[in-house]
mmCIF file of the N, C-alpha and C atoms, coordinates in Angstrom:
data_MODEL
# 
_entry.id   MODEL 
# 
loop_
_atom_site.group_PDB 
_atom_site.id 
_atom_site.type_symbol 
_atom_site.label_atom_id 
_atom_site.label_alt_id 
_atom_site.label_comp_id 
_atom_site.label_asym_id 
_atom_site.label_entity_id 
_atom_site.label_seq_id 
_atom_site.pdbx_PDB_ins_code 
_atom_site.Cartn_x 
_atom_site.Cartn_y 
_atom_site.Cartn_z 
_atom_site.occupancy 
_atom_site.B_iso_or_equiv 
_atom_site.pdbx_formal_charge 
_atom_site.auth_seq_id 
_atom_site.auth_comp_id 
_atom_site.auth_asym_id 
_atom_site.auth_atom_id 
_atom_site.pdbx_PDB_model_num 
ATOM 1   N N  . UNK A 1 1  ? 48.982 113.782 135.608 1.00 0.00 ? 1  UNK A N  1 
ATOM 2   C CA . UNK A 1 1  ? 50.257 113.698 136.266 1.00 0.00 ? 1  UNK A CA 1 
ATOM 3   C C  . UNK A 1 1  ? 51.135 114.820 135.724 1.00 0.00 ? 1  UNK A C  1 
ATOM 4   N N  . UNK A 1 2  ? 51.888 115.247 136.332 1.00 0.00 ? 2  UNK A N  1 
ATOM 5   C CA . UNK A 1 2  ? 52.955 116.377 136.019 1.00 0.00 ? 2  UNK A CA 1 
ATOM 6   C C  . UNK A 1 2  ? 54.299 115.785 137.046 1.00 0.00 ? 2  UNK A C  1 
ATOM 7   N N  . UNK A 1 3  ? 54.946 116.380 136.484 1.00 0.00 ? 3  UNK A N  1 
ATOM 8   C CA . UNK A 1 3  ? 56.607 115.803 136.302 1.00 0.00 ? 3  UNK A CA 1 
ATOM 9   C C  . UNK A 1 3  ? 57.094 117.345 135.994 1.00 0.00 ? 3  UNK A C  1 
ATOM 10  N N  . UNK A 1 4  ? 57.738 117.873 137.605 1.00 0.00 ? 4  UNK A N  1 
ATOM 11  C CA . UNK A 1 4  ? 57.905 119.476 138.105 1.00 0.00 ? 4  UNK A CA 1 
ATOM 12  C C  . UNK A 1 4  ? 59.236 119.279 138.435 1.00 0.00 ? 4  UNK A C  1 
ATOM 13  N N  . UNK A 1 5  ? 60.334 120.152 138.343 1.00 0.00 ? 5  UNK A N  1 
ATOM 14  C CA . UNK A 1 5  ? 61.482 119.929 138.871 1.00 0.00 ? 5  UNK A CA 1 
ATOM 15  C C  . UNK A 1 5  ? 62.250 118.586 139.313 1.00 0.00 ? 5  UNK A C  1 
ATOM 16  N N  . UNK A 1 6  ? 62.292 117.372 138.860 1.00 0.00 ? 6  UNK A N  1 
ATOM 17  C CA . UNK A 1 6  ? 62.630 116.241 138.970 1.00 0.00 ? 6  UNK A CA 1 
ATOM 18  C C  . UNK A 1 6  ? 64.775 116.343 139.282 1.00 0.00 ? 6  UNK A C  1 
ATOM 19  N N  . UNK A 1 7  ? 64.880 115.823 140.376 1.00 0.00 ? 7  UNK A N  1 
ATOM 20  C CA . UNK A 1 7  ? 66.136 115.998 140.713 1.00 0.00 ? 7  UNK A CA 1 
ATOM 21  C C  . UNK A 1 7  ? 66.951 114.948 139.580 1.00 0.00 ? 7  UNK A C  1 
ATOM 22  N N  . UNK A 1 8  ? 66.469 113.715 138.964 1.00 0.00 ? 8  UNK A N  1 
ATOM 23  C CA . UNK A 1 8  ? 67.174 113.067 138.239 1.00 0.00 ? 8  UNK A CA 1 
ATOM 24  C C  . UNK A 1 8  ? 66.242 112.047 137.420 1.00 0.00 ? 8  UNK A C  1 
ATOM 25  N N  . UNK A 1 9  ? 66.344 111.558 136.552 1.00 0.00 ? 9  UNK A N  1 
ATOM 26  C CA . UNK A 1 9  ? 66.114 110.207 136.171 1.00 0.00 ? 9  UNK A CA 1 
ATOM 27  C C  . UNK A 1 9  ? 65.392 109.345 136.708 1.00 0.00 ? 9  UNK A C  1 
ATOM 28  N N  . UNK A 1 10 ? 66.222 108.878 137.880 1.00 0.00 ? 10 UNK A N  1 
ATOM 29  C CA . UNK A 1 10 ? 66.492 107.980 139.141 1.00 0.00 ? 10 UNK A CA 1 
ATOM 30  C C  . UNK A 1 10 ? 65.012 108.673 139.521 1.00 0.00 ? 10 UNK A C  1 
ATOM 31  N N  . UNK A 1 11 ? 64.672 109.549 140.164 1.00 0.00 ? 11 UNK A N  1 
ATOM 32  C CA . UNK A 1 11 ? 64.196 110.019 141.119 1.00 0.00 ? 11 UNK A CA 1 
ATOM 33  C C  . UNK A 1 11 ? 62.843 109.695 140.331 1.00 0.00 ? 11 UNK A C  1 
ATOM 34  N N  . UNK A 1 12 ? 62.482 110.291 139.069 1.00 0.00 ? 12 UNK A N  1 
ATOM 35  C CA . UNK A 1 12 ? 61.337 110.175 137.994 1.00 0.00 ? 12 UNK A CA 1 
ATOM 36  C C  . UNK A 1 12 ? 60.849 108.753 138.249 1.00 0.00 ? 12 UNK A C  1 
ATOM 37  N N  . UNK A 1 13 ? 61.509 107.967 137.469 1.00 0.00 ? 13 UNK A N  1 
ATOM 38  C CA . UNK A 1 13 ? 61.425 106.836 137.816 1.00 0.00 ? 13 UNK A CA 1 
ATOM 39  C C  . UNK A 1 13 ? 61.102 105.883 139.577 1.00 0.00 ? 13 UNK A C  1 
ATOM 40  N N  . UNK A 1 14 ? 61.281 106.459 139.969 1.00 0.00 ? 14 UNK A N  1 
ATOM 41  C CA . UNK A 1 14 ? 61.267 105.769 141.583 1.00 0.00 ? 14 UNK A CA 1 
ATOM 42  C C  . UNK A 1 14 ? 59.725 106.673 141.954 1.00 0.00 ? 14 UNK A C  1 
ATOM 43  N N  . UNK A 1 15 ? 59.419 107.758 141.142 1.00 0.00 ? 15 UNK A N  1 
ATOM 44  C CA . UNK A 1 15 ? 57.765 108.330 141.648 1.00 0.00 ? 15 UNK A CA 1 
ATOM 45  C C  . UNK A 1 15 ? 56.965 107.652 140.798 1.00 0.00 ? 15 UNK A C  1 
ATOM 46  N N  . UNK A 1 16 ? 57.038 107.291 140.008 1.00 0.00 ? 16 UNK A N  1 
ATOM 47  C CA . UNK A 1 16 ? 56.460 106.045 139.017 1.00 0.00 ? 16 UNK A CA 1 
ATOM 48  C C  . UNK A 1 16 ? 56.603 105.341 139.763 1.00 0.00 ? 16 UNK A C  1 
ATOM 49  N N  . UNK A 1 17 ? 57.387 104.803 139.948 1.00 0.00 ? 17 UNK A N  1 
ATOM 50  C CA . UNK A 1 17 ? 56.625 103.431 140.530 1.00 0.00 ? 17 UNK A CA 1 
ATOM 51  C C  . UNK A 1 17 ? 55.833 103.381 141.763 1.00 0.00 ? 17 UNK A C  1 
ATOM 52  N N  . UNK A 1 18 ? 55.949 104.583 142.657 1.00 0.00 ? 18 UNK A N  1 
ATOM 53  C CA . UNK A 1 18 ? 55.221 105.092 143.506 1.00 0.00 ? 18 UNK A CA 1 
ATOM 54  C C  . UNK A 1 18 ? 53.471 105.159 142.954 1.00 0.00 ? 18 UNK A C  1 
ATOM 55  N N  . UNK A 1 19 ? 53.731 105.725 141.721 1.00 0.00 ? 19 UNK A N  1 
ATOM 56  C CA . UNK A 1 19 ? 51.979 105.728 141.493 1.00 0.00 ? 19 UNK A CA 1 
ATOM 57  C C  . UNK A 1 19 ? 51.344 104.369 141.077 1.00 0.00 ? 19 UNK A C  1 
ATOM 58  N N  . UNK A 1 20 ? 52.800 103.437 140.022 1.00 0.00 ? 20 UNK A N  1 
ATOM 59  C CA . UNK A 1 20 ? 51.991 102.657 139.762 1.00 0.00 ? 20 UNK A CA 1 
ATOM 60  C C  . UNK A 1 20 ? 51.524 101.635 141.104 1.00 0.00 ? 20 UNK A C  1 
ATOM 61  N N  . UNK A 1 21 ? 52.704 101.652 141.841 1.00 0.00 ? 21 UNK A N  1 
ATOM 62  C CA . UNK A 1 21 ? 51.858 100.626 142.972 1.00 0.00 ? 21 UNK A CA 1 
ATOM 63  C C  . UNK A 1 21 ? 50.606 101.102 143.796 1.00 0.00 ? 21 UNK A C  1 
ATOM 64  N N  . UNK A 1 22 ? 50.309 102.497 143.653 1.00 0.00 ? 22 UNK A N  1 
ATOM 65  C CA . UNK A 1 22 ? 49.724 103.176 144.387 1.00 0.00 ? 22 UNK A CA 1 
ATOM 66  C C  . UNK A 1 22 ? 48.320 102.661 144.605 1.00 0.00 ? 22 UNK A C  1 
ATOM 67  N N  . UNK A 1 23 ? 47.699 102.323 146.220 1.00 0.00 ? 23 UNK A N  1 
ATOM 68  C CA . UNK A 1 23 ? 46.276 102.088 146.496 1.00 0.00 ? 23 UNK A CA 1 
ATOM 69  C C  . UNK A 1 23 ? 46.255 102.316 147.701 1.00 0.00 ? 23 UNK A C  1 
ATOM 70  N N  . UNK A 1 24 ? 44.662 103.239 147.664 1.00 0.00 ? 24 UNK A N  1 
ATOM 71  C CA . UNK A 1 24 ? 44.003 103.919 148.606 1.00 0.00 ? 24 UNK A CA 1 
ATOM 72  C C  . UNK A 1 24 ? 43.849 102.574 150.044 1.00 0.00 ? 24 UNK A C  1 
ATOM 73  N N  . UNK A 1 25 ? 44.078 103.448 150.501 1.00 0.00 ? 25 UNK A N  1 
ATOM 74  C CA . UNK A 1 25 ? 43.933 102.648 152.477 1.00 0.00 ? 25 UNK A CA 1 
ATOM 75  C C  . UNK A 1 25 ? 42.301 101.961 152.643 1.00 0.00 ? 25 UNK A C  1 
ATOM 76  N N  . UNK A 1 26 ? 42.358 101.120 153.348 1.00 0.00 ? 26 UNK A N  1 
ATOM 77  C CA . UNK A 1 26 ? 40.815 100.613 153.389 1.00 0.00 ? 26 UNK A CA 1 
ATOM 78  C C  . UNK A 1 26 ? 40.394 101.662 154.355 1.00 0.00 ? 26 UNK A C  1 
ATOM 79  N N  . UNK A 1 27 ? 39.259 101.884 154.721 1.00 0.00 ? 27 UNK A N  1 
ATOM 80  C CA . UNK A 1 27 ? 38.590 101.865 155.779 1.00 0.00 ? 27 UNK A CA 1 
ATOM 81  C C  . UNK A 1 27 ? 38.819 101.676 156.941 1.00 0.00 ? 27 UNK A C  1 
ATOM 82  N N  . UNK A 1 28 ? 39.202 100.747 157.393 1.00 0.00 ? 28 UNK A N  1 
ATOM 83  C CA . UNK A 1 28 ? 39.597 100.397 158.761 1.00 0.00 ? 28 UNK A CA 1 
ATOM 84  C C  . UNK A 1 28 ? 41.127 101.020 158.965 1.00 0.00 ? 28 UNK A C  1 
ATOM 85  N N  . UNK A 1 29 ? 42.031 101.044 157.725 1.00 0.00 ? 29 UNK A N  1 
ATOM 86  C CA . UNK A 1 29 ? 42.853 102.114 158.294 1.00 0.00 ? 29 UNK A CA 1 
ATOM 87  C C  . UNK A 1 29 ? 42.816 103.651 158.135 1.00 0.00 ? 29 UNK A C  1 
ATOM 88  N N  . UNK A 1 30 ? 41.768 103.568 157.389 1.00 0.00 ? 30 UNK A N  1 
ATOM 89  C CA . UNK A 1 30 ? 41.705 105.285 157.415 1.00 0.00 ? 30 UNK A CA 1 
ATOM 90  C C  . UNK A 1 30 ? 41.032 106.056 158.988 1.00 0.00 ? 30 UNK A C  1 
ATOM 91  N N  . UNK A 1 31 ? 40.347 105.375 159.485 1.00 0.00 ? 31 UNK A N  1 
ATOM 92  C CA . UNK A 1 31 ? 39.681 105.302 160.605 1.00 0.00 ? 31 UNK A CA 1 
ATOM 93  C C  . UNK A 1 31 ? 40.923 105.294 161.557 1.00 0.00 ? 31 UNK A C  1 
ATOM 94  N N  . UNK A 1 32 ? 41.542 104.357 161.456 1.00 0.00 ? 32 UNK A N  1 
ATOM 95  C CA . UNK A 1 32 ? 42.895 104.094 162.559 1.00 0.00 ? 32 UNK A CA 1 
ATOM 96  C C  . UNK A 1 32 ? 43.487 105.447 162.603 1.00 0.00 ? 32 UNK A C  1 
ATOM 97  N N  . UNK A 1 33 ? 43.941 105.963 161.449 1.00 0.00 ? 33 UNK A N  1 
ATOM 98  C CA . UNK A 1 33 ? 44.864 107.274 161.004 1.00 0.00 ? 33 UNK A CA 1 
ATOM 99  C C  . UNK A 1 33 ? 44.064 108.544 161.486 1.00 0.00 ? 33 UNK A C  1 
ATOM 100 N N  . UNK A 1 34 ? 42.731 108.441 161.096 1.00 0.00 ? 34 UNK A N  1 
ATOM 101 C CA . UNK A 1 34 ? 41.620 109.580 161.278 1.00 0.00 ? 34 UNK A CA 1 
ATOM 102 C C  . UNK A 1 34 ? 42.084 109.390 163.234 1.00 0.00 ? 34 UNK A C  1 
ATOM 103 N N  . UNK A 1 35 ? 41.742 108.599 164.089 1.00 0.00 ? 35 UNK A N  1 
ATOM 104 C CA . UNK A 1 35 ? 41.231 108.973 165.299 1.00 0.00 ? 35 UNK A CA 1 
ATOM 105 C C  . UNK A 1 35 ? 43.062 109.030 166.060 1.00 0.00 ? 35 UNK A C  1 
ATOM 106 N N  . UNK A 1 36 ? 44.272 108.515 165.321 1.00 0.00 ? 36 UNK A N  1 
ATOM 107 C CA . UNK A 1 36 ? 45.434 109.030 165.725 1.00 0.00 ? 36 UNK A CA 1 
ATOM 108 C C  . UNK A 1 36 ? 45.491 110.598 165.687 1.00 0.00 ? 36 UNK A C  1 
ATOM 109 N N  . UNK A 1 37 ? 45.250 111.211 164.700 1.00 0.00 ? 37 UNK A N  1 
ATOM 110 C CA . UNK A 1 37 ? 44.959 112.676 164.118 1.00 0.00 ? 37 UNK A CA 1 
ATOM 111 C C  . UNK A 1 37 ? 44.253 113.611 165.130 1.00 0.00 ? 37 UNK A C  1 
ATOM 112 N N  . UNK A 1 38 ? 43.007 113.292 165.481 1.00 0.00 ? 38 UNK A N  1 
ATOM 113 C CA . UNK A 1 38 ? 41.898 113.619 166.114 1.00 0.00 ? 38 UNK A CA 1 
ATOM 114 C C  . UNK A 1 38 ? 42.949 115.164 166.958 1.00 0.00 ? 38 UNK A C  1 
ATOM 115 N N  . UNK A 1 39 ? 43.441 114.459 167.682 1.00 0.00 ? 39 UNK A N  1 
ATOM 116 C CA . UNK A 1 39 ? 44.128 115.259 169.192 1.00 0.00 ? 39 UNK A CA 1 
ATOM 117 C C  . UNK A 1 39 ? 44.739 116.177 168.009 1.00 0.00 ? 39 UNK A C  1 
ATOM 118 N N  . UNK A 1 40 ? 45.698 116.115 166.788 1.00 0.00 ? 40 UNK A N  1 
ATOM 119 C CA . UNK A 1 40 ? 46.228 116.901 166.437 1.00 0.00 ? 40 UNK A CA 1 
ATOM 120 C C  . UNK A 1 40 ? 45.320 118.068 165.825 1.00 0.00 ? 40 UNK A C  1 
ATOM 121 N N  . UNK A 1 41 ? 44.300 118.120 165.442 1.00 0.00 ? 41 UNK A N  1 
ATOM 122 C CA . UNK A 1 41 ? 43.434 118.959 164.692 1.00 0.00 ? 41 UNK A CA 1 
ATOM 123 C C  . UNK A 1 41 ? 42.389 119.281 165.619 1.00 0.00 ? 41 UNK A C  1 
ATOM 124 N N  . UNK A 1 42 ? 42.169 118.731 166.772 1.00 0.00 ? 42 UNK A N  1 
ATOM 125 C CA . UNK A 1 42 ? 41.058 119.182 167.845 1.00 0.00 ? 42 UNK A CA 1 
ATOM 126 C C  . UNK A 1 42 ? 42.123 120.657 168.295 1.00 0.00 ? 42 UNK A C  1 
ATOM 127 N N  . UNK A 1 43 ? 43.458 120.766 168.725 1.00 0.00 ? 43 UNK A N  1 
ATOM 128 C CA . UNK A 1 43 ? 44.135 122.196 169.044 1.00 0.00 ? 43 UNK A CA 1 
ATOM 129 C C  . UNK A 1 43 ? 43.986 123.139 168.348 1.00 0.00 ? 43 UNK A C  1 
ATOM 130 N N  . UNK A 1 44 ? 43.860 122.903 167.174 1.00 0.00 ? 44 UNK A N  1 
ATOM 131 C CA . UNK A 1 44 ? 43.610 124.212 166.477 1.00 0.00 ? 44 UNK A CA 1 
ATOM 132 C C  . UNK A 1 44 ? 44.832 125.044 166.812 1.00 0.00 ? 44 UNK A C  1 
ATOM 133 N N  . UNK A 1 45 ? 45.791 124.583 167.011 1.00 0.00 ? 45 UNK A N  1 
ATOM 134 C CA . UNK A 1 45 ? 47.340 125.256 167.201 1.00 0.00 ? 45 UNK A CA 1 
ATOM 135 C C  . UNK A 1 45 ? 47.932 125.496 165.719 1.00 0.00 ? 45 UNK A C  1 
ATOM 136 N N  . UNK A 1 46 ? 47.431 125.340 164.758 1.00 0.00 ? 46 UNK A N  1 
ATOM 137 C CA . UNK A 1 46 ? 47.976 125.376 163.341 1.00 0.00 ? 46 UNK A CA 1 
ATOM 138 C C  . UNK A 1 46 ? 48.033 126.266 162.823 1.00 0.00 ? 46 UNK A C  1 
ATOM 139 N N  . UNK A 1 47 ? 49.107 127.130 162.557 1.00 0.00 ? 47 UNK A N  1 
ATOM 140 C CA . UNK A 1 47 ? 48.237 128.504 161.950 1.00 0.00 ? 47 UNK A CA 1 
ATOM 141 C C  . UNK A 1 47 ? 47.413 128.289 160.616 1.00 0.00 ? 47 UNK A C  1 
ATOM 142 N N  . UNK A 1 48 ? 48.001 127.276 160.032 1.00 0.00 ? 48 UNK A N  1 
ATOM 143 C CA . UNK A 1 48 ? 46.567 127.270 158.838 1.00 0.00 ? 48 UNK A CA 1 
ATOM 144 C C  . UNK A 1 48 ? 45.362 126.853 159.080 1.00 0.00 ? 48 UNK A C  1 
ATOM 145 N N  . UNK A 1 49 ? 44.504 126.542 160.199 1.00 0.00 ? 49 UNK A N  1 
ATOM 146 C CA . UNK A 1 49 ? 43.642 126.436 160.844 1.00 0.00 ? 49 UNK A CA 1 
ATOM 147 C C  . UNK A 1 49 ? 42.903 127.570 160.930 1.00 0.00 ? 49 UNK A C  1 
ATOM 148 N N  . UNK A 1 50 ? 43.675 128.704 161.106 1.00 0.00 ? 50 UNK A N  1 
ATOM 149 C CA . UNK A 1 50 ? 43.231 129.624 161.715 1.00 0.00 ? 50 UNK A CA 1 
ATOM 150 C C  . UNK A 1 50 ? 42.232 130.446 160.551 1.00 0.00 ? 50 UNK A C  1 
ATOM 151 N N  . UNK A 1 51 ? 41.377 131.203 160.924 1.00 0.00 ? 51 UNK A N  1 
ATOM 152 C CA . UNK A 1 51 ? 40.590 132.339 160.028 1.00 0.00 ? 51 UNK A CA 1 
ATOM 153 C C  . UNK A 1 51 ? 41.509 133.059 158.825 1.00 0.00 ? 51 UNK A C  1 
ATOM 154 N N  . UNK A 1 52 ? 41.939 133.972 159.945 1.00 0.00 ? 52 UNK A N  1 
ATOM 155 C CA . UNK A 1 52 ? 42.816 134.868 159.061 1.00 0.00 ? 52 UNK A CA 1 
ATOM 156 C C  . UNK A 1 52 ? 44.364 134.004 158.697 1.00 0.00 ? 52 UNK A C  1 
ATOM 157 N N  . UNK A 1 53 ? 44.499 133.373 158.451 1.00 0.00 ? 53 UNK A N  1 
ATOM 158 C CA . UNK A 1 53 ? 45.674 132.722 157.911 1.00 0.00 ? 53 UNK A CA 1 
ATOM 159 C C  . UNK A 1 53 ? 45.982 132.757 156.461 1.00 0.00 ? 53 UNK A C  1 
ATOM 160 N N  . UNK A 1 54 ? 46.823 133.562 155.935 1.00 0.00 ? 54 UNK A N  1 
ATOM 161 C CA . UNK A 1 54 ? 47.484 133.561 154.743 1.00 0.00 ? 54 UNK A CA 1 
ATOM 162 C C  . UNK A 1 54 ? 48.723 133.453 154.080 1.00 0.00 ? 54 UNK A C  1 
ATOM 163 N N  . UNK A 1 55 ? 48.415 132.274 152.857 1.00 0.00 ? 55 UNK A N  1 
ATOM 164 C CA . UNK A 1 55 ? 49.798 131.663 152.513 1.00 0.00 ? 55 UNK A CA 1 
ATOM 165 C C  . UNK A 1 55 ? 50.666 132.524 152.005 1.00 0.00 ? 55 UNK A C  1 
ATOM 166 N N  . UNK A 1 56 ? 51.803 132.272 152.220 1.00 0.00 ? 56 UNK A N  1 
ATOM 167 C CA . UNK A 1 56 ? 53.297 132.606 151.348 1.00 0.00 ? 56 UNK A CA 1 
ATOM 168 C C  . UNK A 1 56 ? 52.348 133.340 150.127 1.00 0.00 ? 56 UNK A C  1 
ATOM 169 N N  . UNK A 1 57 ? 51.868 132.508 149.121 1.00 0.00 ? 57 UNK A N  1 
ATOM 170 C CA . UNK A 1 57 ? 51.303 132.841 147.634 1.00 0.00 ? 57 UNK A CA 1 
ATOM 171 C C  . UNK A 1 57 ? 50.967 134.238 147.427 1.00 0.00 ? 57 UNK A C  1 
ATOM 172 N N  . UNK A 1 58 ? 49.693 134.382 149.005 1.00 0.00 ? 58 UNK A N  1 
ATOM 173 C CA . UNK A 1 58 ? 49.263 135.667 148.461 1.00 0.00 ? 58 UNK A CA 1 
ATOM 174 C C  . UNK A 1 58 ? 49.714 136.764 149.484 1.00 0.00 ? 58 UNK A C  1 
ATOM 175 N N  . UNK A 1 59 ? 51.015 136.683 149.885 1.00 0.00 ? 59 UNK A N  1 
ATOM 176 C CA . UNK A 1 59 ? 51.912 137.785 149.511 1.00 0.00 ? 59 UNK A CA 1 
ATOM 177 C C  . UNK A 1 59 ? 53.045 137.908 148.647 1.00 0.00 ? 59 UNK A C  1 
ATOM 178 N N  . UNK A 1 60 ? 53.037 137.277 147.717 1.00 0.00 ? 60 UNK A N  1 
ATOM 179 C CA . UNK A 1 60 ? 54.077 137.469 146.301 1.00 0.00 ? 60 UNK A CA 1 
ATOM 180 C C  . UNK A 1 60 ? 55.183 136.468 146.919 1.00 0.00 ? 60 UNK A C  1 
ATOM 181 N N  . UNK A 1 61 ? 55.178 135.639 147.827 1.00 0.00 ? 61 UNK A N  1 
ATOM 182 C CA . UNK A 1 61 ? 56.293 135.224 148.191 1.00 0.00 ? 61 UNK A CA 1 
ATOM 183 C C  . UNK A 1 61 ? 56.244 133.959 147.280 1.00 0.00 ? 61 UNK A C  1 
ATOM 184 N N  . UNK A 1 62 ? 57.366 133.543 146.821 1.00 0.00 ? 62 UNK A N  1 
ATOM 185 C CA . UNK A 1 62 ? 57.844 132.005 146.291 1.00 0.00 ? 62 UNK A CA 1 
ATOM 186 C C  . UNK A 1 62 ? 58.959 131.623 146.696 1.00 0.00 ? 62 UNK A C  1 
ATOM 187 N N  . UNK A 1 63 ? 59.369 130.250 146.801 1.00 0.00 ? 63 UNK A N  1 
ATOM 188 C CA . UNK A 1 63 ? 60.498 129.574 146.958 1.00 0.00 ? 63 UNK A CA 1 
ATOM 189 C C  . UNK A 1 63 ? 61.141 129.329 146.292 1.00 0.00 ? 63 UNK A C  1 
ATOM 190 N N  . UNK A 1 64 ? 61.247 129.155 145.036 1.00 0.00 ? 64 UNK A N  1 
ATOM 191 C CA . UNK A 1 64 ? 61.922 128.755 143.898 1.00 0.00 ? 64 UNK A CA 1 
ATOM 192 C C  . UNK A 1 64 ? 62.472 129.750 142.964 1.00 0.00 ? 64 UNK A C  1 
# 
């Protein structure tokens, strides 16, 4: 776990408890989620989809 730019306390705390409750989806909803998806990733409209697609990173760009 890493703990990166944390806006407060509050906020630390409230992603904790995010992990500790944290559990993986069964099956039957990952399936549900997978075939909602389907149409979005069958377009291939994404540019990160694409071949030549390159991130922010590797042109020196950052946000912060």
């Amino acid at each position: 776990m890493a703990n990166i730019g944390m806006d407060s306390m509050e906020v630390l705390k409230s992603n904790l408890e995010t992990l500790q409750n944290f559990a993986p989806l069964g099956d039957e909803k990952m399936n549900e989620v997978r075939l909602a998806l389907q149409p979005f990733y069958r377009g291939k409209n994404l540019a990160w989809m694409q071949t030549a697609y390159q991130d922010a990173w590797s042109h020196g760009i950052t946000i912060a």
